[in-house]
C-alpha positions in Angstrom: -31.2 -33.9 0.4 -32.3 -31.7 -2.5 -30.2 -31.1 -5.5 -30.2 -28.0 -7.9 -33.5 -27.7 -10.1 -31.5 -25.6 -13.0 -28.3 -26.0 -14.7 -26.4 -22.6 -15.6 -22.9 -22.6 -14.7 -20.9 -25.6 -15.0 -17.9 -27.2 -14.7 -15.3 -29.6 -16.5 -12.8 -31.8 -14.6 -10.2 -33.1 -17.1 -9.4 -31.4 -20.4 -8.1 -34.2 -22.5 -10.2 -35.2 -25.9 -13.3 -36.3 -24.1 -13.5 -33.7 -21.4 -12.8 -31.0 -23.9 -15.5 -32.8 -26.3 -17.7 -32.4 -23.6 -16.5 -28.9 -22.4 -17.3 -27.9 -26.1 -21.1 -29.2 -26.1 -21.9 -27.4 -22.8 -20.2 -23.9 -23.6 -22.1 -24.4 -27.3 -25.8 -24.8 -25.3 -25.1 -21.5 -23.9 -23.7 -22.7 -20.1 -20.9 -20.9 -18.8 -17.8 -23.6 -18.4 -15.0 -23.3 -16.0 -12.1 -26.1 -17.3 -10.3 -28.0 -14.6 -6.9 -29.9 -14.9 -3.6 -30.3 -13.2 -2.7 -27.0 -13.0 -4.1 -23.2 -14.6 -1.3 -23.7 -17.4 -2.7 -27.1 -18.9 -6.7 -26.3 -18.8 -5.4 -22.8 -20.6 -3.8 -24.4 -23.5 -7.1 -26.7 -23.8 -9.3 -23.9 -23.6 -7.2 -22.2 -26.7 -6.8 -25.7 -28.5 -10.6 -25.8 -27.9 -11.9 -22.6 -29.3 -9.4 -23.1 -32.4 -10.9 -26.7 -32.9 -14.6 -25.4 -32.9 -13.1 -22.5 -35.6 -12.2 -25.7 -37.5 -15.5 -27.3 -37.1 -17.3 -24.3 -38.5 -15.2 -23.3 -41.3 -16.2 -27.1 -42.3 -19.5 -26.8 -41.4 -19.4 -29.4 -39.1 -20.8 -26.6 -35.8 -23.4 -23.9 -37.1 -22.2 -20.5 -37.9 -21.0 -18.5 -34.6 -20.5 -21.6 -32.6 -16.5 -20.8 -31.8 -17.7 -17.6 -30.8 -20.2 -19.2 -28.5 -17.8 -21.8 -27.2 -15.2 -19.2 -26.5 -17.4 -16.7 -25.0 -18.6 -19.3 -21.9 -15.2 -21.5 -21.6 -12.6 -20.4 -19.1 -9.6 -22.2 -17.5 -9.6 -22.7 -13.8 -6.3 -22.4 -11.4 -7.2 -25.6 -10.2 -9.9 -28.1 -10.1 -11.4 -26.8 -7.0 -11.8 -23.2 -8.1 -13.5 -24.8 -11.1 -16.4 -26.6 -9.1 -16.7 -24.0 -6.4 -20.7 -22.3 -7.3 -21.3 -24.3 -10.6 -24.4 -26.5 -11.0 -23.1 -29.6 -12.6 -20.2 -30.6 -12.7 -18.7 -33.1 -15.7 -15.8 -35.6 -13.7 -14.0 -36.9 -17.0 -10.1 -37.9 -15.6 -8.7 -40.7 -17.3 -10.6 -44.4 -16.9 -8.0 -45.2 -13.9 -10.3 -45.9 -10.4 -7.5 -44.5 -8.1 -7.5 -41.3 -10.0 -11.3 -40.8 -10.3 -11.9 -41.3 -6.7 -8.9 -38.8 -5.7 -10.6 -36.5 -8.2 -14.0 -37.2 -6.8 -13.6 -36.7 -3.4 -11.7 -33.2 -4.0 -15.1 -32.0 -6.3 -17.3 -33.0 -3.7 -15.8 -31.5 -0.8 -14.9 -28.0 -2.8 -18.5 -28.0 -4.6 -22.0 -27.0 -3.8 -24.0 -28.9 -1.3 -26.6 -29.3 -4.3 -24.3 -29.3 -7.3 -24.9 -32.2 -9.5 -21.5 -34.3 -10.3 -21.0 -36.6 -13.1 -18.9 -38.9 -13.8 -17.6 -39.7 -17.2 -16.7 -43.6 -16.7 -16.8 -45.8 -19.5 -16.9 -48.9 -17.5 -16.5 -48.5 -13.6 -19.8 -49.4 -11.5 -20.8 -45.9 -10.5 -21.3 -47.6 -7.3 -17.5 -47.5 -6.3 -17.1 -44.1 -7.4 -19.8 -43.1 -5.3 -17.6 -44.3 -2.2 -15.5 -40.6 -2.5 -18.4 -38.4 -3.1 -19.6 -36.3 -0.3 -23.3 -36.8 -0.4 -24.1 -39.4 -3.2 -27.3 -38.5 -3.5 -26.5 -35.9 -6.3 -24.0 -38.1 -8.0 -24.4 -39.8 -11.4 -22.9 -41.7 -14.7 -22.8 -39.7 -18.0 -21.5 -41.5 -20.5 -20.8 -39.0 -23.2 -19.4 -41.1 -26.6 -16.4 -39.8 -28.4 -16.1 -37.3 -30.1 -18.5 -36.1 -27.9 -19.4 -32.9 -30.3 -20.7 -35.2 -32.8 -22.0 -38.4 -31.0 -25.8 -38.1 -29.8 -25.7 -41.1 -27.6 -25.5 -40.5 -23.8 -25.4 -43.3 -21.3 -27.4 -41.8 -17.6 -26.3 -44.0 -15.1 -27.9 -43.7 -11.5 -25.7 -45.1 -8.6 -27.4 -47.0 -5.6 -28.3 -43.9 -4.0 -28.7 -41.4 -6.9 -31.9 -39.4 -6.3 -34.1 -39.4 -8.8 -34.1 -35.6 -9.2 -31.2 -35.7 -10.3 -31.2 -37.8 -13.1 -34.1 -35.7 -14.2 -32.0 -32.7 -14.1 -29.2 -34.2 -15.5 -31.5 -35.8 -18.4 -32.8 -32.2 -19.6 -29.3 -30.9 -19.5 -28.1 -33.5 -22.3 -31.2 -33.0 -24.0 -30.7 -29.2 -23.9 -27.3 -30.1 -25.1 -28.9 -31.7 -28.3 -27.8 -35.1 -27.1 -29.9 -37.8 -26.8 -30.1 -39.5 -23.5 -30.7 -43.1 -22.2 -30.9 -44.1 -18.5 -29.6 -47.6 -18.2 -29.0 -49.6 -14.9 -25.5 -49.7 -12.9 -23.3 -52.9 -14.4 -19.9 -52.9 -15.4 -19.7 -51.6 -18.8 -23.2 -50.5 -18.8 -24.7 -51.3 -22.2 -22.7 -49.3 -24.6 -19.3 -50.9 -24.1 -20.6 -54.3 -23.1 -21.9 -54.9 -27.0 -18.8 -53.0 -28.1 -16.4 -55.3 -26.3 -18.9 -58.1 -26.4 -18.0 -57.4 -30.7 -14.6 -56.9 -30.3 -13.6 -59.5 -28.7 -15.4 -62.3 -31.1 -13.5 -60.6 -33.9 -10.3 -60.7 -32.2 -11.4 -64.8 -31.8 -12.2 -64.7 -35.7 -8.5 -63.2 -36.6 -7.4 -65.6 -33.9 -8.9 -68.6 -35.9 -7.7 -67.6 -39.1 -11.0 -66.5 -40.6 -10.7 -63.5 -42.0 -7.9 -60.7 -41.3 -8.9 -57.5 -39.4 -9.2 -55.5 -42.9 -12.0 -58.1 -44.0 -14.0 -58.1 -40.4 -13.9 -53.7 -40.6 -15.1 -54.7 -44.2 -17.7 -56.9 -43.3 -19.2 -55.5 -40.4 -19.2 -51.7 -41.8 -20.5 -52.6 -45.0 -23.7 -55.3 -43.2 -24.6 -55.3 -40.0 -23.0 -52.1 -38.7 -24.3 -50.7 -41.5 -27.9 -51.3 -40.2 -27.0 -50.4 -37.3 -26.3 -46.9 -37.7 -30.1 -46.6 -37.9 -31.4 -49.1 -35.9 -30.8 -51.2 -32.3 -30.7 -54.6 -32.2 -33.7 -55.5 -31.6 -35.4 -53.7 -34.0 -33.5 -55.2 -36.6 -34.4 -58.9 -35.1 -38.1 -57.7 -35.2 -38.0 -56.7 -38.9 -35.7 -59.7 -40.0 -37.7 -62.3 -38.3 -36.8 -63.8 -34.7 -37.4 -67.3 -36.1 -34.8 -66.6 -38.6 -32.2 -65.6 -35.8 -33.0 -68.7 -33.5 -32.5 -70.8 -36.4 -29.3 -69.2 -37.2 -28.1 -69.6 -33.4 -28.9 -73.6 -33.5 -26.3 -73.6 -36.5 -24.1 -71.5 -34.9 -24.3 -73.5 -31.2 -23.5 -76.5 -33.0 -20.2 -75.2 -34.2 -18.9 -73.6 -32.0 -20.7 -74.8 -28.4 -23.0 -73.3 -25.4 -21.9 -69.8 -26.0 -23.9 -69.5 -29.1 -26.9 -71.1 -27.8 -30.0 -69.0 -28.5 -31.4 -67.5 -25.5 -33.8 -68.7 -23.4 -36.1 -65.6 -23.4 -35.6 -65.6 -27.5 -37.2 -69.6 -27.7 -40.0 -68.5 -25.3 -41.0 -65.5 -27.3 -41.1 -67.8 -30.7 -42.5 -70.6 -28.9 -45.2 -68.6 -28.2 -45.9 -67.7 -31.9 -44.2 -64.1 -31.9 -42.0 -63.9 -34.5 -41.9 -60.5 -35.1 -43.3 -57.9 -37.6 -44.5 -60.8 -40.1 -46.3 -61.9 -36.9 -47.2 -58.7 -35.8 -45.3 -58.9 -32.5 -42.1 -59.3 -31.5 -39.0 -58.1 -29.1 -40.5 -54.8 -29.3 -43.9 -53.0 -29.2 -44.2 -51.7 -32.3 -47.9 -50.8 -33.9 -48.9 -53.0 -36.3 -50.7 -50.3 -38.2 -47.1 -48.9 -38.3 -45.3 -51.8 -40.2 -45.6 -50.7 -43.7 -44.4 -47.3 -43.0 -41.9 -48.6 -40.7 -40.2 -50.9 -43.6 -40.9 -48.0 -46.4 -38.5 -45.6 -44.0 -36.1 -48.3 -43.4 -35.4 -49.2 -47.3 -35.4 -44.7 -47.5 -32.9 -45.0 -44.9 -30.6 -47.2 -45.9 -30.7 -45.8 -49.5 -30.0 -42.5 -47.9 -26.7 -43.6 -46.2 -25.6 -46.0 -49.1 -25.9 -42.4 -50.9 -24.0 -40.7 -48.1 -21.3 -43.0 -48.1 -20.2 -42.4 -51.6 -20.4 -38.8 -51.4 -17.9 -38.6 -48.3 -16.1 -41.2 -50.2 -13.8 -44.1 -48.5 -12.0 -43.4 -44.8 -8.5 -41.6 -45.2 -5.4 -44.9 -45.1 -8.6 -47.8 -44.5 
């Protein structure tokens, strides 16, 4: 089947703090919105919460000048979820993270929607494979994976399900891009990548306030103010290359020793260093990157993280942390 080349009108299933989020981004890159929820009364009062949050957001100058305008011009409340979908292009499926309630959900967009509409699903964690069970043709049916607060995250996970076709995850792509977001297609596992490192985190730091360690206040401290500091500029990998991946298989043969097999480097990491990449001081690592580039790479690096060290004392430390 063929889906929709071109995104105009679209459509928001759930109005709570991420569809909203969402709702707001769309209405902002000029798309007309039709809000879905329970009932005509519920998507109202988020349509009215919504325009008076992006009022908010530009009196702070946190949205440009005329954005609340925007947003209010092209966001309207829907009688019900089905009038919502009915002739939009794309339609954004962000019900709460409960399987039961996205499939219900689901199959009442797909059978009330265009042939060729686009659906998304905003799952944090669910295979997009089980959700694709209630959709009426499958084929135009998707992850995105907006973060929250969706107005002000870039990052969006693009999740294809086994029989997404590939147009439209293309169309899909240049809506978030149009959208100012930037976009990453990633494969369908539980917890695509996003959460799996986040919970991957959190739960080793619940294990560290478990052992006695260090308290929750010290691990926010510690991570915010080193690694998560880094890594507001820069993946994981990146940081490995620039650091050294010697130094980080060293550091895992410590770390395995203490505390056993789940800390054992990985097998892919001791095949890259055994073949001599260690990577920038041996010009190649994890990642590609030109060695002609390394110099400038590590001059905007130490720019960079002067630049948010600078940042963070102007906006000063987080209201009751």
């Amino acid at each position: 089947m063929t889906v929709t080349a071109n995104i105009s009108t679209t459509a928001v299933v759930g109005s709570g703090y991420m569809g909203g989020g969402i709702a707001q981004v769309l209405a902002l890159g000029g798309h007309p919105v039709r809000l879905a929820d329970i009932d005509r009364e519920t998507a109202e009062r988020a349509r009215i919460r919504l325009i008076r949050q992006a009022e908010d957001f530009e009196a702070r100058g946190l949205m440009p000048v005329g954005a609340a305008d925007t947003i209010g011009k092209n966001l309207s409340a829907a009688d019900s979820i089905e009038d919502a979908v009915v002739g939009a292009d794309y339609i954004a499926e962000a019900a709460p993270e409960t399987l039961r309630v996205k499939l219900d959900i689901l199959q009442r967009i797909s059978q009330s929607a265009r042939i060729d509409a686009i659906i998304g699903t905003n799952t944090s964690a669910i295979p997009i494979g089980e959700l694709a069970a209630a959709v009426v043709n499958p084929e135009r049916f998707l992850g995105v994976h907006w973060m929250n607060p969706a107005p002000f995250i870039p990052g969006v996970e693009l999740i294809p399900g086994p029989n997404t076709a590939p147009e439209a995850i293309d169309v899909a792509e240049a809506l978030i891009v149009k959208s100012g977001k930037i976009p990453a297609r990633v494969a369908d596992t539980p917890g695509f990548v996003a959460n799996r490192l986040q919970f991957a985190l959190y739960k080793e730091a619940m294990r560290i306030v478990e052992e006695g360690t260090a308290t929750p206040a010290q691990i926010d401290a510690v991570v915010s103010n080193s690694f998560g500091f880094r890594l507001a500029l820069f993946g994981p990998f990146a940081i490995g290359d620039m650091a050294g991946l010697d130094v980080y298989e060293a550091a895992y043969r410590t770390l395995e020793t203490a505390y056993g097999d789940r800390f054992s480097p990985p097998e892919s990491l001791t095949r890259i260093i055994k073949n001599g990449d260690l990577g920038l001081k041996s010009g190649r690592g994890i990642l590609d990157i030109d060695a002609a580039e390394t110099e400038a790479l590590l001059a905007y690096r130490d720019h960079a993280y002067a630049r948010l060290s600078q940042l963070r004392v102007e906006l000063g430390k987080a209201p009751g942390l």
